[in-house]
SEROGU-706089 format. One record per residue (C-alpha): residue number from 1; x, y, z. Coordinates in steps of 0.2 Angstrom, whole numbers. Example, Ala and Ser with C-alpha at 12.3 -4.5 7.8 and 13.67 -1.06 7.14 Angstrom:
 resi    px    py    pz
    1    62   -22    39
    2    68    -5    36
REM end
This chain:
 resi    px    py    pz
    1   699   296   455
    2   692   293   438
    3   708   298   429
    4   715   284   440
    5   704   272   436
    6   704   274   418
    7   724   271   418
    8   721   255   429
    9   711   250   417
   10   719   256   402
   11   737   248   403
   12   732   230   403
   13   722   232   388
   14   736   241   380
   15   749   229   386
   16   738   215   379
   17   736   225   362
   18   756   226   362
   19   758   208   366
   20   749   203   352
   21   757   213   340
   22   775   208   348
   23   772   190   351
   24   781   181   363
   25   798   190   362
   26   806   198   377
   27   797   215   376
   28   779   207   376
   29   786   203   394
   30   793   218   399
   31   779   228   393
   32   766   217   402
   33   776   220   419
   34   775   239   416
   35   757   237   415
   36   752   226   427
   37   766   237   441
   38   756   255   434
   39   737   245   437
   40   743   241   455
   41   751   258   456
   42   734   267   452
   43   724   255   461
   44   733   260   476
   45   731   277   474
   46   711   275   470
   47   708   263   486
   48   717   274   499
   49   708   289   493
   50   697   295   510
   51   680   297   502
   52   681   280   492
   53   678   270   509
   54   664   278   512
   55   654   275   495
   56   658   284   481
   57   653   283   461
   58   666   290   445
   59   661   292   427
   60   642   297   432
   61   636   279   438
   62   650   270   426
   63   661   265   442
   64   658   263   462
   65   672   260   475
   66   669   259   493
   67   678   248   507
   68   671   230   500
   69   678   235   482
   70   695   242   490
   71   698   227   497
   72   697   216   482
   73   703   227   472
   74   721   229   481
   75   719   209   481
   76   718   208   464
   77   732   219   456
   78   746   214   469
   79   742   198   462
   80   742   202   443
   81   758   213   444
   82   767   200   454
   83   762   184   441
   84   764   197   427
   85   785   199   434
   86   785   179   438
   87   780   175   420
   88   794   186   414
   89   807   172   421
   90   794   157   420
   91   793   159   400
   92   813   158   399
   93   817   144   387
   94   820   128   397
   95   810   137   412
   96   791   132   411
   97   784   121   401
   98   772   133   391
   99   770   128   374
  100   755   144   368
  101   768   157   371
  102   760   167   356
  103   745   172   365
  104   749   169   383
  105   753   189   389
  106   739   194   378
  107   729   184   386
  108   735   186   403
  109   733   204   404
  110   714   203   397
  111   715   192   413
  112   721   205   422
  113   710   218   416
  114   694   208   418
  115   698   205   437
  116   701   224   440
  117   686   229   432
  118   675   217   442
  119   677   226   460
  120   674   243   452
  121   661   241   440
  122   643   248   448
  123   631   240   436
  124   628   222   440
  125   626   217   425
  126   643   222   419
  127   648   215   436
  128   643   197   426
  129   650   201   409
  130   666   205   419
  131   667   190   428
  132   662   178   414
  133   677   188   403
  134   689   182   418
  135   681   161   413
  136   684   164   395
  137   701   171   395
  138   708   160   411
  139   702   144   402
  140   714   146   389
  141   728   152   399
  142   724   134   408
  143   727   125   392
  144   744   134   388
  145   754   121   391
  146   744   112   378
  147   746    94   385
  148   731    82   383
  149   727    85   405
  150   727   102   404
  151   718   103   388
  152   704    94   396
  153   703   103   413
  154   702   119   402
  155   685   113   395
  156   679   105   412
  157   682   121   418
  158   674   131   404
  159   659   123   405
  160   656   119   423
  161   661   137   426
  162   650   146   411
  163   632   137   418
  164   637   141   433
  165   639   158   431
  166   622   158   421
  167   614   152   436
  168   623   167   443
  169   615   179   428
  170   597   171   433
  171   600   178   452
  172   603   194   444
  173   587   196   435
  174   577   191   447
  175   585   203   461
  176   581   216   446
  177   566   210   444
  178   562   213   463
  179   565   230   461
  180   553   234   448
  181   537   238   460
  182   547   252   466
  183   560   257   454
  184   549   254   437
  185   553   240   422
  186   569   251   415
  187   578   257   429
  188   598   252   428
  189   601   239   444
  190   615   246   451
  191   624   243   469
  192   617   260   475
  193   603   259   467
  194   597   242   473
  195   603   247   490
  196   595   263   494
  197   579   257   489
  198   581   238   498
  199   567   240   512
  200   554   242   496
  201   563   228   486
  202   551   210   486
  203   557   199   500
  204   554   180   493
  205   563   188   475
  206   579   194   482
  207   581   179   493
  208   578   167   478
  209   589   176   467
  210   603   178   482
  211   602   158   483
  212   605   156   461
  213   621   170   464
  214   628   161   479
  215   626   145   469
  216   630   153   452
  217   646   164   458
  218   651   151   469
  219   654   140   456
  220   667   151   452
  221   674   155   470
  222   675   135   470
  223   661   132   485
  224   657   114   489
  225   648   105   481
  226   651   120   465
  227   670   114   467
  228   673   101   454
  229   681   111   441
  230   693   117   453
  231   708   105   457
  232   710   100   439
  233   711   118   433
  234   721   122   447
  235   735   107   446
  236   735   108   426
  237   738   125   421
  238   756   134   422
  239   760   137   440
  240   760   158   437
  241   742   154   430
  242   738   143   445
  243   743   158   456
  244   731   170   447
  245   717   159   448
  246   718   155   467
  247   725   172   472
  248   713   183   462
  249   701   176   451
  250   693   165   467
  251   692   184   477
  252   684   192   461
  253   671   180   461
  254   671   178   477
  255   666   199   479
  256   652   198   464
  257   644   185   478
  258   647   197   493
  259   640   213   481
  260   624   204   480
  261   624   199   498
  262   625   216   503
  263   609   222   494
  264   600   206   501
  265   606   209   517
  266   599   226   517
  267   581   219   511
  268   579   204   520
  269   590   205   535
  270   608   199   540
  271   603   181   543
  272   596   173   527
  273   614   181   519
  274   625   173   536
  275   615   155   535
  276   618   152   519
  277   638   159   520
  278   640   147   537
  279   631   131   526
  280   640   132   510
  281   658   140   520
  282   657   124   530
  283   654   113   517
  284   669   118   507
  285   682   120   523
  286   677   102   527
  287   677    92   510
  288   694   104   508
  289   702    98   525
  290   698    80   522
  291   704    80   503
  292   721    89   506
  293   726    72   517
  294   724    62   502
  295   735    72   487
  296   752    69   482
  297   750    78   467
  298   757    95   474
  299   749   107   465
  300   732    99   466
  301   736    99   484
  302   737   120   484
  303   720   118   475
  304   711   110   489
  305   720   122   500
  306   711   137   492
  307   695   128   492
  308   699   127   509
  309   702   146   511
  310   686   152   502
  311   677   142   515
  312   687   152   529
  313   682   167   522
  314   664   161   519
  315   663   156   537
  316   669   172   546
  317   657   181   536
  318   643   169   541
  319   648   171   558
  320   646   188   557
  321   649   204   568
  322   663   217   563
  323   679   206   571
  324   675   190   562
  325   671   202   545
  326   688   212   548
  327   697   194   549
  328   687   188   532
  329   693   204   523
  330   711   203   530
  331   711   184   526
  332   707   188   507
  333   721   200   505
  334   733   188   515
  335   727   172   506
  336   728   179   488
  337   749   184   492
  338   752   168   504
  339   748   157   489
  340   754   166   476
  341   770   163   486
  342   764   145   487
  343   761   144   467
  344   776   150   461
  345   787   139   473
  346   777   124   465
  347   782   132   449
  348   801   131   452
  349   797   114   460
  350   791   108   442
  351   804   117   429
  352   818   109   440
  353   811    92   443
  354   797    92   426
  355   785    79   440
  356   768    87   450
  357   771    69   461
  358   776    74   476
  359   783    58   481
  360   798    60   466
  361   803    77   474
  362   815    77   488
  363   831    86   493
  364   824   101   487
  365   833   112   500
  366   851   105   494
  367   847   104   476
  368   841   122   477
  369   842   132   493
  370   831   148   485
  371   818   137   480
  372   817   126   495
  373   817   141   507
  374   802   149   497
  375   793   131   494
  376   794   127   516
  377   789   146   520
  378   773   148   507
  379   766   131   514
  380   769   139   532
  381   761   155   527
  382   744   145   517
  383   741   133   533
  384   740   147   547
  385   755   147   555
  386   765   161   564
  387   770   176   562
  388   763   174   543
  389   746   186   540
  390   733   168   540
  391   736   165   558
  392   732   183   561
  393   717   182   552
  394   712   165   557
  395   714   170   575
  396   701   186   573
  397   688   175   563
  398   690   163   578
  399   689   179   590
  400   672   182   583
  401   665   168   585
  402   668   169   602
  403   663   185   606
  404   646   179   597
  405   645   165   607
  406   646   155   591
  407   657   142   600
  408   654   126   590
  409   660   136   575
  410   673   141   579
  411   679   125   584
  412   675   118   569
  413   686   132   561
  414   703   129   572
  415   697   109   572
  416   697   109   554
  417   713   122   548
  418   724   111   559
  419   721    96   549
  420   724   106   533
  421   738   110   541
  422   742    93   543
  423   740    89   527
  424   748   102   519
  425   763   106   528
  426   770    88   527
  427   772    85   508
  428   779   100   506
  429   791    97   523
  430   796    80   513
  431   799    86   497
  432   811   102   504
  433   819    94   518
  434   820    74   515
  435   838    68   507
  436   840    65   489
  437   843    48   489
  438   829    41   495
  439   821    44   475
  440   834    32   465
  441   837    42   447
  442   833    59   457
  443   827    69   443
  444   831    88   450
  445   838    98   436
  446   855   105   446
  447   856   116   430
  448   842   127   433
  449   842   142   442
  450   828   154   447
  451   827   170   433
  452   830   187   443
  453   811   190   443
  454   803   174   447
  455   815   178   463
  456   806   197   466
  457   790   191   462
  458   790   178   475
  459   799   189   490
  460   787   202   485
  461   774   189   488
  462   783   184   505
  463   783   202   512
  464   766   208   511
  465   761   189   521
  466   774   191   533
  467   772   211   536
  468   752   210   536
  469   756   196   549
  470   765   208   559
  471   757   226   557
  472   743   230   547
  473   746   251   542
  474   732   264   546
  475   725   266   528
  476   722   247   526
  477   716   244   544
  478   702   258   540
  479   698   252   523
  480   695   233   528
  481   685   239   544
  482   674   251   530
  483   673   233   521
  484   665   225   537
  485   650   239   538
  486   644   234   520
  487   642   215   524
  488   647   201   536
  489   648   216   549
  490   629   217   557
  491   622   202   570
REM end
C-alpha cells in the first residue's frame, strides 16, 4: 500500500514541476491529465485494499487509511482527474476565459495533491498544513481569470478562509493538549493515537476544541454562518476551478472536521459530536434553500447549491445511526461527481454565451444540443432527482431519520431539498429549454464547439451519478459502511 501511496502522491508534484517548466503549452495539459488519471488509478487501488477498511497505518505512523479516509479519498481524485481532462479543452484558445495560463496546471496539480494528501495523512497537524496548502493554492486558481470580481473573491476568500482555518489549528491544540495527562507533553497527536487513548482524554478540553474545528474547518466546508466566502469564490473562478472547489475541496475539509469528530466522539460521547453536526447542518441547508430562490447568476446559483449539500451531509451525520451515516458518505461521493457535472456545464454555458446572468441564456438546447443535455441533466442530478445517486442518498438520510424516530428532521430535510429543487432546476430548465428569441441580440456563440475532453470529462462525471444511482458495487458498498462505524454511525 505504501508504494501506492507514494505514486498517488508523487505524480501531481511531478506533473506541477513539469508544468512549470513547460508553461502553458499543450503538453503542460497532457502531462497533468497523465497524473491526475495515475493518482485516481492508485487511489483506487489503495482504498479497495481489504485491511485499509479496517484501520491501517503505511510509512511507520507517516499515513492512516481506513473506511472514513477511503471515502474521501476516491472523492477527491475522481474529481482532480476529471477537472484535470476538462481543463485540457477549457484552456483552448477562444474556450475559457483564463488569462494566468502560466501557472494554472502548476498550480492546479499542487491543488490536487494537497487534497489527496489530507484523507491519508495520520498526524493532525499535517492534517492542517495540508488543508491550509489547498487555501493557498485554490485562492489563486480563483483569481486566474484575472478580472477585478475574481481578483477580489480570491482575497475574500484567502482571508476569510485562512482565520478560519486558525481557529481550526486552535481546536487542534487544545484536543492535544487534552491528551497530555495521559500521553505526556511530546507525544505526536495522531488519529490512532488520540483514539486509543480517548476514555482518559479531558472531557471539557476536547469538546472545546471540537467546537474551534467545527467552527474553524467549517469555514472551509462553507457551514452557515462560516459561508460567506463561498458564493463569490464559487461564481468568480474558472468553471473547472469552481468544480474542484465544490466537488473536492468542501469534502477535504469537510473530512479534517469528521477526523476530529471521531476522536471526540470516542471521548465524550456521540451526542455532543451529532448536536453540533444537526445545528450548524441545519443552519446551512436552510439559509442555502432560501438563497438559491433568489440568484440569477448561474454559477453563484451552484454555490448555494453546495452550501446546501454540505448541510445534507452534516445533517445525516447528526442524525446519526449507521443508515443515515451510509447516506451521508454515499452522498459525498455523489455530490462531488453530480456538480462537477454541474460546473463544467456552466463552464460551456459561459465560453459560448461570455454572461453568468441567467436571464441572457436561453435556447441553449438548439444552440448547442451536447451542452444543453449536460446542463438539464447535472441540475437533475444536484437537486435529488431520480434515477441520479442524490436521491438515493437523500432518501437513506431520510430513512434514518425515520427509523430514529427523528421525524421532524427529516421533514425538514425533504421540506427543505424540494425547495432547492425548486429553485435550481428552474433557471437551468429556462436557460436550456426556453426559445432564443425571447433574449433580443442573443449572444450564443454558434461557433463553439465542445473540445473532445471537456466532453469525457463531463460523461464521465455523468456515469458515476447515474450508475451509483443505480447500483452501488460490493467493494464500495463495504467501504462506505466501514465509513459509518468511525462516526455518525453510533446513537
Amino acid at each position: 500500500m505504501a508504494a501506492w501511496l507514494l505514486i498517488m502522491l508523487a505524480l501531481p508534484l511531478a506533473a506541477a514541476a513539469a508544468g512549470a517548466v513547460v508553461g502553458d503549452r499543450p503538453a503542460a495539459g497532457r502531462l497533468s491529465v497523465a497524473a491526475a488519471t495515475g493518482s485516481f488509478a492508485a487511489a483506487l487501488v489503495v482504498v479497495f485494499a481489504d485491511d485499509v477498511i479496517r484501520g491501517r497505518h503505511a510509512l511507520g505512523n507517516t499515513f492512516f487509511l481506513d473506511g472514513l479516509s477511503g471515502v474521501f479519498l476516491i472523492a477527491v481524485a475522481f474529481v482532480y482527474a476529471v477537472v484535470a481532462a476538462y481543463s485540457v479543452g477549457y484552456l483552448h484558445p477562444g474556450i475559457g476565459h483564463i488569462r494566468l495560463r502560466r501557472w494554472y496546471w502548476p498550480l492546479l496539480n499542487v491543488f490536487g495533491f494537497a487534497l489527496l494528501a489530507t484523507p491519508v495523512v495520520a498526524n493532525l497537524g499535517v492534517l492542517w498544513v495540508a488543508v491550509e496548502l489547498t487555501t493557498v493554492v485554490s485562492a489563486l486558481l480563483v483569481t486566474a481569470e484575472g478580472s477585478d470580481e475574481s481578483l477580489e473573491a480570491g482575497w475574500k476568500y484567502i482571508v476569510i478562509g485562512s482565520a478560519g482555518l486558525a481557529i481550526g489549528l486552535l481546536g487542534i491544540v487544545l484536543i492535544y493538549a487534552a491528551g497530555v495527562p495521559s500521553l505526556g507533553d511530546s507525544y505526536t497527536p495522531t488519529y490512532t493515537t488520540l483514539a486509543h487513548t480517548a476514555p482518559n482524554l479531558n472531557g471539557p478540553l476536547v469538546r472545546a476544541g471540537f467546537a474551534f474545528v467545527l467552527v474553524g474547518f467549517g469555514t472551509k466546508v462553507g457551514l452557515v454562518p462560516m459561508h460567506a466566502w463561498l458564493p463569490d469564490a464559487h461564481s468568480e473562478g474558472p468553471s473547472p476551478v469552481s468544480a474542484m472547489l465544490s466537488g473536492a475541496l468542501l469534502a477535504a475539509a469537510l473530512y479534517a472536521v469528521l477526523r476530529l469528530g471521531a476522536v471526540t466522539q470516542r471521548a465524550v460521547g456521540p451526542t455532543y459530536v451529532h448536536v453540533l453536526l444537526l445545528v450548524f447542518g441545519g443552519l446551512s441547508l436552510l439559509l442555502a434553500a432560501l438563497f438559491v430562490l433568489r440568484q440569477n447568476n448561474y454559477k453563484r446559483l451552484l454555490a448555494y447549491s453546495s452550501i446546501e449539500h454540505m448541510g445534507i451531509v452534516s445533517l445525516g451525520l447528526g442524525i446519526g445511526g449507521p443508515i443515515a451515516a451510509y447516506g451521508a458518505f454515499l452522498h459525498v461521493i455523489v455530490h462531488a461527481a453530480g456538480k462537477t457535472l454541474a460546473f463544467f456545464g456552466a463552464g460551456g454555458l459561459l465560453s459560448r454565451y461570455e454572461t453568468r446572468d441567467a436571464d441572457e441564456v436561453r435556447g441553449v438546447i438548439r444552440l448547442a444540443p451536447f451542452t444543453g443535455i449536460m446542463v438539464l441533466l447535472g441540475a437533475l442530478a444536484i437537486t435529488g432527482m431520480p434515477p441520479f445517486g442524490l436521491f438515493r442518498s437523500e432518501l437513506l438520510i431520510v430513512t434514518g431519520g425515520f427509523s430514529h424516530s427523528r421525524y421532524a428532521l427529516a421533514g425538514l430535510l425533504v421540506l427543505l431539498v424540494n425547495v432547492a429543487f425548486v429553485g435550481v432546476y428552474q433557471v437551468f430548465h429556462r436557460m436550456v429549454v426556453s426559445p432564443v428569441h425571447d433574449i433580443p441580440g442573443n449572444r450564443a456563440r454558434l461557433s463553439r464547439r465542445e473540445q473532445p475532453l471537456m466532453a469525457v470529462a463531463m460523461l464521465a462525471s455523468l456515469a458515476v451519478v447515474l450508475v451509483l444511482g443505480l447500483w452501488i458495487p460490493s467493494p464500495l458498498n463495504r467501504l462506505l459502511h466501514a465509513a459509518a462505524t468511525v462516526i455518525g454511525g453510533r446513537v
